[in-house]
PAFIZA-904578 format. One line per 3 residues: for each residue y, x, z of C-alpha. Coordinates in nm, 4 decimals. Layout:
Y/X/Z ~ ...
END
This chain:
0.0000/0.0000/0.0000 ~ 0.3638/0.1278/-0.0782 ~ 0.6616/0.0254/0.0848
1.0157/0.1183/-0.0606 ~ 1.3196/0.1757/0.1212 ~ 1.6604/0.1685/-0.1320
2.0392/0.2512/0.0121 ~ 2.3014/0.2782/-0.2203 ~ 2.6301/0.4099/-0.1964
2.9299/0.3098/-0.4123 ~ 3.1376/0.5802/-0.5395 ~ 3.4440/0.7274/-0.3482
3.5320/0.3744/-0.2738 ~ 3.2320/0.3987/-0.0107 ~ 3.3838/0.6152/0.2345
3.6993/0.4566/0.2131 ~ 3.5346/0.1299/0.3056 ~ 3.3563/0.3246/0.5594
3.6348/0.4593/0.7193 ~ 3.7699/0.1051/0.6874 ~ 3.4849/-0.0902/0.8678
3.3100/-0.1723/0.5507 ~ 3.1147/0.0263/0.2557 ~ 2.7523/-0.1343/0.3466
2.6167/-0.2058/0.0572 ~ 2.1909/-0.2978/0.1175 ~ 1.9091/-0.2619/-0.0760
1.5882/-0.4160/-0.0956 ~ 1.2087/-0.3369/0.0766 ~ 0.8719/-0.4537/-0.0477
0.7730/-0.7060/0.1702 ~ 1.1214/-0.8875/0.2223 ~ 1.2813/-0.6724/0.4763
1.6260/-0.5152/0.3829 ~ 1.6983/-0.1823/0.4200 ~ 2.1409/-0.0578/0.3875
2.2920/0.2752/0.3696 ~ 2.6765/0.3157/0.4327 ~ 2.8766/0.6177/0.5440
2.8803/0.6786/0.9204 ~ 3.0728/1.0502/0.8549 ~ 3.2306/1.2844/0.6122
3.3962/1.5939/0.6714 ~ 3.5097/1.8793/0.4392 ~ 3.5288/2.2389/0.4694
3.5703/2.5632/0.3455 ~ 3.2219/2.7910/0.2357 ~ 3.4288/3.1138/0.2769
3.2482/3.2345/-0.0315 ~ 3.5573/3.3210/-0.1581 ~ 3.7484/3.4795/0.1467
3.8422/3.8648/0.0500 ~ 3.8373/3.8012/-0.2932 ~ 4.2098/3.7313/-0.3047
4.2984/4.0594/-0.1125 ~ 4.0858/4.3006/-0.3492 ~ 4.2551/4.1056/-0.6412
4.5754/4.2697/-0.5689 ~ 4.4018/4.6006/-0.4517 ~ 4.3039/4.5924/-0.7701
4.6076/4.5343/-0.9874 ~ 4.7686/4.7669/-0.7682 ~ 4.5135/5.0408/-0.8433
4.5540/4.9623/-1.1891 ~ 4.9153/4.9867/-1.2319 ~ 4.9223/5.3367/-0.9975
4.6561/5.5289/-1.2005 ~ 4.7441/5.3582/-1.5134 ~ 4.4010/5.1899/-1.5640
4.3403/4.9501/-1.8184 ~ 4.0099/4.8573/-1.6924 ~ 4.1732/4.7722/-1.3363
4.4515/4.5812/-1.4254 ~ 4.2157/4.3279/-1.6599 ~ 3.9817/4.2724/-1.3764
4.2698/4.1908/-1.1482 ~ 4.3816/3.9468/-1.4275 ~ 4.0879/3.7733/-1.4764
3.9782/3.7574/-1.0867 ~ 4.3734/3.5682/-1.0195 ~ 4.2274/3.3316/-1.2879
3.9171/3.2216/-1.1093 ~ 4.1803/3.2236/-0.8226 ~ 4.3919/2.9743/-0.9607
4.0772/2.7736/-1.0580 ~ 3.8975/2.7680/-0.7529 ~ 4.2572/2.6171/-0.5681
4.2909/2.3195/-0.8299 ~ 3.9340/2.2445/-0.8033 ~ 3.8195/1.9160/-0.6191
3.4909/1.8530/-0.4137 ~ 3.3547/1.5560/-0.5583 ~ 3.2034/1.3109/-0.3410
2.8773/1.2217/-0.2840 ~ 2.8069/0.9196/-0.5068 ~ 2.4461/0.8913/-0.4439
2.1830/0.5970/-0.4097 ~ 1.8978/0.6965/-0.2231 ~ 1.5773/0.5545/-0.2256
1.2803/0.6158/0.0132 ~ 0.8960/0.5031/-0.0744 ~ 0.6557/0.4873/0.1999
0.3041/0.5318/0.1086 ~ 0.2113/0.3416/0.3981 ~ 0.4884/0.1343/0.5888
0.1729/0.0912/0.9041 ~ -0.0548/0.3726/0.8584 ~ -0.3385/0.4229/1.1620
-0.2683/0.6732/1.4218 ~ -0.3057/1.0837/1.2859 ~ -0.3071/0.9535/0.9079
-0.0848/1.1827/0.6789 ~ 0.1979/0.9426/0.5186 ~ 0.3419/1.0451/0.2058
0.7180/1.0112/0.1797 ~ 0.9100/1.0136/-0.1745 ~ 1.2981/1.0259/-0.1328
1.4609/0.9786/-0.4983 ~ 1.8261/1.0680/-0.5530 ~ 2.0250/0.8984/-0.8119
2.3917/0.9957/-0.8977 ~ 2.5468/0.6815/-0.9342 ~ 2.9774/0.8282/-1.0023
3.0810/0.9249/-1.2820 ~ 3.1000/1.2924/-1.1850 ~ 2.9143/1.5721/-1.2283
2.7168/1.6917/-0.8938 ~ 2.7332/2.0556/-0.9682 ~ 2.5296/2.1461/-0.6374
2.3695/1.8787/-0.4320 ~ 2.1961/1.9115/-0.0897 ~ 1.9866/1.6341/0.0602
1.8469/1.6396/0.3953 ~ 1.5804/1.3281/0.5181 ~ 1.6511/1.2482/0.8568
1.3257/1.2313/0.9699 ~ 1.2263/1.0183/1.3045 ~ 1.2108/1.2675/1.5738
0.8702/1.2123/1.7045 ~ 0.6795/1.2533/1.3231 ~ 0.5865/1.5916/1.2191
0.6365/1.7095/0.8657 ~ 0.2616/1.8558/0.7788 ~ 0.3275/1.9466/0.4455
0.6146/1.9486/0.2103 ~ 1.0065/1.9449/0.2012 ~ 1.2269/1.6818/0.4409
1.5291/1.8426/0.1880 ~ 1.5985/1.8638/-0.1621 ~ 1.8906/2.0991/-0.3830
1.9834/2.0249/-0.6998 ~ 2.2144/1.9254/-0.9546 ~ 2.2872/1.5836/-1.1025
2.4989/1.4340/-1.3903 ~ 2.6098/1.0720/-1.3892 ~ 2.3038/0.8349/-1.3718
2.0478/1.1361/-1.3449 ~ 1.7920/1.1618/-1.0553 ~ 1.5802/1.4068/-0.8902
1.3135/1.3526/-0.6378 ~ 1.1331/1.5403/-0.3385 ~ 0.7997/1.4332/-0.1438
0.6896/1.5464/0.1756 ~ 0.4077/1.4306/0.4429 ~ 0.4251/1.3060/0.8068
0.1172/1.2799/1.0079 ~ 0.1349/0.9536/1.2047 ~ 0.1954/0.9775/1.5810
0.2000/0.6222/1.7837 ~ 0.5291/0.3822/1.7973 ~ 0.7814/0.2713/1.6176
0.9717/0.5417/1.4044 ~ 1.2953/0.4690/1.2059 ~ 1.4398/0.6472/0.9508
1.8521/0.6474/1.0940 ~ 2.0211/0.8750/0.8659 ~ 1.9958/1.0886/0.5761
2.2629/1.4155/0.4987 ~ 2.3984/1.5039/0.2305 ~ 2.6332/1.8130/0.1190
2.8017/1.8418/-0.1930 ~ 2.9770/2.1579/-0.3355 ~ 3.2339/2.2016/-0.6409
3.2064/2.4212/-0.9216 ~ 3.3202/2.6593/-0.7538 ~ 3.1150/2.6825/-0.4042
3.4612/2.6761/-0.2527 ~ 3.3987/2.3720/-0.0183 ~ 3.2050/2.1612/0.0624
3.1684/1.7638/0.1692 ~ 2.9316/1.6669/0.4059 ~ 2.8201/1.3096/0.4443
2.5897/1.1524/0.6896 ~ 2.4477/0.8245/0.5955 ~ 2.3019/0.5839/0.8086
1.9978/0.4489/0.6339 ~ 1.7415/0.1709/0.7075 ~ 1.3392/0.1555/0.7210
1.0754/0.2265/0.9253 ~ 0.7396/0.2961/1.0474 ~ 0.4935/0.1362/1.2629
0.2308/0.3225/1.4015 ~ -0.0633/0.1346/1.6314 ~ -0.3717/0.1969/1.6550
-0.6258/0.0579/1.4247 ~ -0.7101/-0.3114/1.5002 ~ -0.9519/-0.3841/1.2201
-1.2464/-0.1245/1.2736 ~ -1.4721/-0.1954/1.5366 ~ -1.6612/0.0332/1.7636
-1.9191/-0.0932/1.9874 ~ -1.9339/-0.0097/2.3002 ~ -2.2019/-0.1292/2.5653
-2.0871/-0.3801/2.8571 ~ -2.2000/-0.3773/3.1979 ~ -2.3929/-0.7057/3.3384
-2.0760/-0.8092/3.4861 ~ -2.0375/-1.1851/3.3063 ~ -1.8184/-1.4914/3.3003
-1.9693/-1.8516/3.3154 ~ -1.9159/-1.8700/2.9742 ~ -2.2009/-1.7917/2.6969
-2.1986/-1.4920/2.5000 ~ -2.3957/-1.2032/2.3995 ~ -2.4834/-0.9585/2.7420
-2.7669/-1.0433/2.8780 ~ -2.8351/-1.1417/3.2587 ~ -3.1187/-1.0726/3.5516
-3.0846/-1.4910/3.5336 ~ -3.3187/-1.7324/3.4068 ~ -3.1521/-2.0041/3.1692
-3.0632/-2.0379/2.7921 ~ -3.1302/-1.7999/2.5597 ~ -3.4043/-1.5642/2.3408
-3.5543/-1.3399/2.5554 ~ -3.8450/-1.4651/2.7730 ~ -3.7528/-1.4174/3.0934
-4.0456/-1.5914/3.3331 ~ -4.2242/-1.9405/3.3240 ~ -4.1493/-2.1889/3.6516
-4.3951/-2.5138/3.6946 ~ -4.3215/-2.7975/3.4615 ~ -4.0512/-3.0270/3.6425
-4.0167/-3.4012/3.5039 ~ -3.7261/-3.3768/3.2194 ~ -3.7951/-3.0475/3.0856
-3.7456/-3.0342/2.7418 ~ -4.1025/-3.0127/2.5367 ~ -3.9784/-2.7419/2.2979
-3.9815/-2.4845/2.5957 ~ -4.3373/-2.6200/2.7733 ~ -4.5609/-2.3553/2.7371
-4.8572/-2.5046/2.5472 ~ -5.0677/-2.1880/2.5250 ~ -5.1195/-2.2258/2.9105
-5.1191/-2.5817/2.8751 ~ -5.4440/-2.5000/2.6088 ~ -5.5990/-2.2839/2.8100
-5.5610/-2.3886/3.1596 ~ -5.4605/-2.7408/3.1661 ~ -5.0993/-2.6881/3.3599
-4.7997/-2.7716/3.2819 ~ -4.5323/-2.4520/3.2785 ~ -4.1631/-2.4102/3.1093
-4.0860/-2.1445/2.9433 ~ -3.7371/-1.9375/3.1060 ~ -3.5413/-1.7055/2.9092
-3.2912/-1.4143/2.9678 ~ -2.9552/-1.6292/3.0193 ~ -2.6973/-1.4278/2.7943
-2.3145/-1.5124/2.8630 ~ -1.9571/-1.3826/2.7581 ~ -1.8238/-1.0200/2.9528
-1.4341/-1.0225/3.0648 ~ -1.3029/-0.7022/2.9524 ~ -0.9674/-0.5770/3.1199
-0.8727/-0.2426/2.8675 ~ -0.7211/-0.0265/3.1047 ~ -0.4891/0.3018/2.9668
-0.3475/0.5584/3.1807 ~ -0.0452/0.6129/3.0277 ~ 0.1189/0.8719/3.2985
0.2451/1.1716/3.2278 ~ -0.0676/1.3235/3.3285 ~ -0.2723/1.1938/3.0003
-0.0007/1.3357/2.7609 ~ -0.2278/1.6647/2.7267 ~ -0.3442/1.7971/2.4051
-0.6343/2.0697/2.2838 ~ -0.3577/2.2422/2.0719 ~ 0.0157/2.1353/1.9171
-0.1228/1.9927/1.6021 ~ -0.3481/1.7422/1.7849 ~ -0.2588/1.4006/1.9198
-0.2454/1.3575/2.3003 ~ -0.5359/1.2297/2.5138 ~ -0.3179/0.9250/2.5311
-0.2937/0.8328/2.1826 ~ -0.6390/0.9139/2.1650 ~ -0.7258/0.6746/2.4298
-0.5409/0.3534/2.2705 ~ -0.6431/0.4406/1.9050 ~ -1.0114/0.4119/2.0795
-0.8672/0.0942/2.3284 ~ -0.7702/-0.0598/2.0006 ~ -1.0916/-0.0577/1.7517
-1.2596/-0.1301/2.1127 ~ -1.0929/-0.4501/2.1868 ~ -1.1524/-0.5590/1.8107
-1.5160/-0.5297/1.8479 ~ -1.5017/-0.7505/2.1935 ~ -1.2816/-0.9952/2.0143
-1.5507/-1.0672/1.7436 ~ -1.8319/-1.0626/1.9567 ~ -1.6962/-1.3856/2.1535
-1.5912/-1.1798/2.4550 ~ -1.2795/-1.2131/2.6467 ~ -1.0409/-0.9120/2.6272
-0.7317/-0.8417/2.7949 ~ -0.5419/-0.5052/2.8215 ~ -0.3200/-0.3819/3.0817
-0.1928/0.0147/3.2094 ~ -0.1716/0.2671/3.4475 ~ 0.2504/0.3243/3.3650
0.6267/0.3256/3.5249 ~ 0.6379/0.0298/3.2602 ~ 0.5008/-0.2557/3.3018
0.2193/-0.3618/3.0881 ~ -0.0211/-0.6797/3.0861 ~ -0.1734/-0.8803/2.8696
-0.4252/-1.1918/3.0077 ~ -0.7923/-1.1621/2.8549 ~ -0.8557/-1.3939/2.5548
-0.9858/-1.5039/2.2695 ~ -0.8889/-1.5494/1.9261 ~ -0.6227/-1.4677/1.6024
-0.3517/-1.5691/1.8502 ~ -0.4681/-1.3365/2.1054 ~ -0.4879/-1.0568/1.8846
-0.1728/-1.0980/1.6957 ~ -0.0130/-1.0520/2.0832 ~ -0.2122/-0.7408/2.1009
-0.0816/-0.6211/1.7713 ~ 0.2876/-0.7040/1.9168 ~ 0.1818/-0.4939/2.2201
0.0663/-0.2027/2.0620 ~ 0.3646/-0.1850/1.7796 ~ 0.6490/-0.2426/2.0232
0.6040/-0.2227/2.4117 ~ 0.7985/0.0716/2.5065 ~ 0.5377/0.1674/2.7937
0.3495/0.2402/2.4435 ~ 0.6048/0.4494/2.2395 ~ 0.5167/0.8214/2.1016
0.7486/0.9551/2.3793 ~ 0.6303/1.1235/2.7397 ~ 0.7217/0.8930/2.9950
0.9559/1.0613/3.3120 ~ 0.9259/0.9731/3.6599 ~ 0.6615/0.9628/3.9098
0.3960/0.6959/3.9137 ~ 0.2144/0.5879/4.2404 ~ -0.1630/0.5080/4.1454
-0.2535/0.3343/4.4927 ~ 0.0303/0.1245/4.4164 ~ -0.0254/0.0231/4.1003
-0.4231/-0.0290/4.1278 ~ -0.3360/-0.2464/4.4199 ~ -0.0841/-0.4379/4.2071
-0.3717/-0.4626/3.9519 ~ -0.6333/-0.5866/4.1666 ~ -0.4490/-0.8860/4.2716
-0.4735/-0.9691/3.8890 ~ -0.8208/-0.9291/3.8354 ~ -1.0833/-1.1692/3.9015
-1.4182/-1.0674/4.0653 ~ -1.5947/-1.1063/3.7091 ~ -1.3841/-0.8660/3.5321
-1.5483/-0.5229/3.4067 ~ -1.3055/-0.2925/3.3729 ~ -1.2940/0.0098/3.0861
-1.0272/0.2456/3.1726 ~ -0.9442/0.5445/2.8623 ~ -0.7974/0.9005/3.0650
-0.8526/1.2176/3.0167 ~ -0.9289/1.2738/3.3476 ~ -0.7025/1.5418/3.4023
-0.6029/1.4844/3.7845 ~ -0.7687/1.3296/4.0723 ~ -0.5434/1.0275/4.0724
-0.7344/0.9439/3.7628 ~ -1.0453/0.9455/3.9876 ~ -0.8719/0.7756/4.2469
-0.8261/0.4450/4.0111 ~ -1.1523/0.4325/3.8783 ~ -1.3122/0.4911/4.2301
-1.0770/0.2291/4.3879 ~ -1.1758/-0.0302/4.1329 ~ -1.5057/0.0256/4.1571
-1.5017/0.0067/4.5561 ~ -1.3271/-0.3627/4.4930 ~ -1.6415/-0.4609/4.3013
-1.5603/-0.4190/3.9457 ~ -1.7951/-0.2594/3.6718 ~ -1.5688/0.0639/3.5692
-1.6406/0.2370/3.2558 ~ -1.4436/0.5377/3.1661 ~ -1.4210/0.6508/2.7960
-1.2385/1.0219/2.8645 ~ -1.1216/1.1792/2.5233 ~ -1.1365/1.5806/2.6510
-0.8097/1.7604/2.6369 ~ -0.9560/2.0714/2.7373 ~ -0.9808/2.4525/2.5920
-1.1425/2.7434/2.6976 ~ -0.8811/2.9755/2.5092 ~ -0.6900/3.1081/2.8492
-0.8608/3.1507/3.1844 ~ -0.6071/2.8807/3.3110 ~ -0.7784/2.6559/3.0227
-1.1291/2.7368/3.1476 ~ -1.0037/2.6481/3.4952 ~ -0.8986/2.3240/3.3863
-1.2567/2.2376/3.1852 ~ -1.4469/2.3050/3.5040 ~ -1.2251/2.0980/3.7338
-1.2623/1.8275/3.4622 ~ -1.6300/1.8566/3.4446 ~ -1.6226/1.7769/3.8366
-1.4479/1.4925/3.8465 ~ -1.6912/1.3210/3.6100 ~ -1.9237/1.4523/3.7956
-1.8029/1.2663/4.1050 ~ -1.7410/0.9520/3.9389 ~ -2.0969/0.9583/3.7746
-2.3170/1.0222/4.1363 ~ -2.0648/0.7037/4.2209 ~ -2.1752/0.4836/3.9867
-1.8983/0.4575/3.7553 ~ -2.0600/0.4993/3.4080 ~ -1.7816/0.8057/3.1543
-1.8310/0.8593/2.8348 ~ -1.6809/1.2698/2.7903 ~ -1.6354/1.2271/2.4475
-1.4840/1.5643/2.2525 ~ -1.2549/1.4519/2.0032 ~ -1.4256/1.6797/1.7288
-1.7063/1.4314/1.7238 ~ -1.6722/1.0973/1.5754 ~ -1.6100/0.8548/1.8811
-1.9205/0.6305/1.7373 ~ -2.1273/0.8968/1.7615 ~ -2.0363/1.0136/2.1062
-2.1348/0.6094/2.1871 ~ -2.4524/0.6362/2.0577 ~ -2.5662/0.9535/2.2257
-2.4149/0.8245/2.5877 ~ -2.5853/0.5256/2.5615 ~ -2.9251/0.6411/2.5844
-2.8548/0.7908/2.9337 ~ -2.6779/0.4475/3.0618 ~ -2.8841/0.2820/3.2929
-2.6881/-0.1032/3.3388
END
């Protein structure tokens, strides 16, 4: 899918208007959104290419008339012409429309995304030497490519540049984008900031699933994880002696054949799981293996995400809520409506931006808060990396309080430094802990497919 961003400006008469209050003139984006570029600043200033030149013009000619050299004198002539040019020479201003294509206006968390900027010179002057700089959202890093473009451009000609972002989570928006314009001369220069409109929403990805087994911690409603009670469903479970009523599709007529008693069949009761999503969002799960890769947080709510689609189609009840200094809660539900919330959530809660939250977070504060939310029959899965013993703390405390904790723990951990290895083995002990309590964690490395990690963890689960 491609998204286009178009800003236009007007000619000189744009910073005028600017200056004025005015000069907004808006463009269009695929998908009916608009997107407007006007002129927020414009300054002009000297290059100092030039500064000298005057003063070893008439060292020159001076030179020349003294030791009677031809030579001299002619290169002092022609240097006061490109003086007298250079002084009658205008910067022209920059008449440009700008247009910025998206390769992917709401690409998935750590996708590249392609971005095409296309310049079009839309005065009736020459652009002798054109500069263009994308202003590019602070929290997306350029991974390949350009964010800048110089050139030259005659009326109605345009140029182009392309560059790539990889995708970090939130809502990015492209604010300005800088141009600088020279004469013919290189003499001065205009710069011109434009504020410019579009953006990009990054969440994680809510239409892969990835399954992940539930503990037998149920609702009264039916679903799909099975129970230690007898009642509807298709797994034989035990028989019980025939009571008056019972329907004759589940009499056991084998026994009935060969024994001549009556007996009804029981089977393994299976019913819907309430799911509470829990992320620890603190500024102790914004660690990362190396600069290039995405924090343990994003990690955890790209994972959170493809988790609670899977729940969601499966019939159970899902609900997500976080370990932040913002407020964040969402009730567990069902359905399209449900999941368009969650979509809301995870595009524009702030508790869920790209940046590091500040400020201290009390954990035996905000559990407690969260307990008084949660019902006895909610299981809880809780995504950290585990990198304090707060971390431990919350899943211990919830746990104690009689919910079914399951900890998916992306590892942030290297063993490049000794400080790194330090950190791996304290890691390694608090799962450790939380295991020999019974809280079932998932340690998955992040160089492994999360499915993968699942399916290998699941064969040590006991339920």
């Amino acid at each position: 899918m491609s998204s286009t961003l178009s800003q236009s400006a007007t000619g000189e008469s744009t910073a005028d208007e600017a200056e004025s209050g005015g000069g907004t003139s808006t463009g269009t984006r695929e998908g009916g959104s608009e997107g407007s570029q006007r002129v927020i600043s414009e300054t002009e200033e000297d290059t100092n290419h030039w500064r000298g030149i005057g003063a070893l013009t008439f060292v020159a000619g001076g030179m020349g008339v003294i030791l009677k050299q031809p030579a001299l004198l002619l290169a002092a002539v022609v240097a006061v012409a490109y003086l007298a040019y250079v002084q009658v020479t205008t910067v022209p201003r920059a008449t440009v429309r700008i247009r910025r294509e998206l390769s992917d206006p709401t690409p998935d968390l750590g996708d590249d995304l392609t971005v095409t900027v296309r310049v079009t010179n839309v005065g009736d002057r020459v652009l002798p030497d054109l500069r263009v700089v994308d202003g590019v959202p602070e929290e997306l890093t350029v991974v390949g490519g350009t964010a800048r473009l110089g050139t030259a451009l005659r009326p109605g000609e345009t140029d182009s540049f392309t560059y790539t972002l990889n995708a970090r989570r939130g809502t990015h928006e492209f604010k300005t984008c800088d141009t600088i314009v020279r004469d013919w001369s290189g003499k001065r220069e205009r710069y011109t900031r434009f504020r410019t409109g579009g953006e990009v929403v990054v969440t994680p990805s809510l239409s892969s699933t990835l399954p992940m087994p539930l503990r037998k911690q149920t609702s009264q409603y039916a679903g799909r994880v099975e129970t230690d009670h007898a009642g509807d469903g298709v797994e034989f479970h035990s028989t019980r002696e025939y009571r008056s009523g019972d329907p004759l599709s589940r009499v056991d007529w084998r026994r009935y054949a060969r024994t001549g008693d009556l007996a009804t069949l029981q089977f393994r009761e299976e019913r819907a799981a309430t799911v509470m999503l829990l992320l620890d969002l603190r500024q102790e799960a914004y660690v990362r293996r190396d600069e290039d890769d995405l924090h343990a947080a994003d990690l955890g709510i790209n994972a959170a995400g493809q988790i609670f689609t899977t729940l969601l189609e499966t019939g159970d009840r899902v609900g997500i809520t976080a370990l932040a200094p913002q407020k964040v809660w969402l009730s567990p539900g069902l359905g399209n409506e449900h999941r368009v919330e969650v979509e809301e959530l995870f595009a524009h809660h702030p508790a869920l931006s790209a940046e590091r939250p500040t400020g201290r977070y009390s954990v035996t504060l905000g559990v407690r808060n969260l307990r008084k939310r949660l019902s006895g029959d909610i299981q809880v899965m809780f995504f950290s990396p585990l990198c304090d013993d707060d971390a431990v703390k919350a899943a211990q405390l919830l746990h104690a309080h009689g919910h079914k904790v399951t900890v998916l723990s992306p590892d942030p951990t290297n063993d490049g430094t000794l400080g790194q290895r330090f950190a791996r083995v304290e890691r390694a002990d608090r799962i450790s802990t939380l295991r020999q309590g019974g809280v079932r964690v998932l340690d998955w490395d992040p160089d492994e497919p999360l499915a993968e990690s699942i399916a290998r963890n699941t064969v040590r689960w006991s339920r």
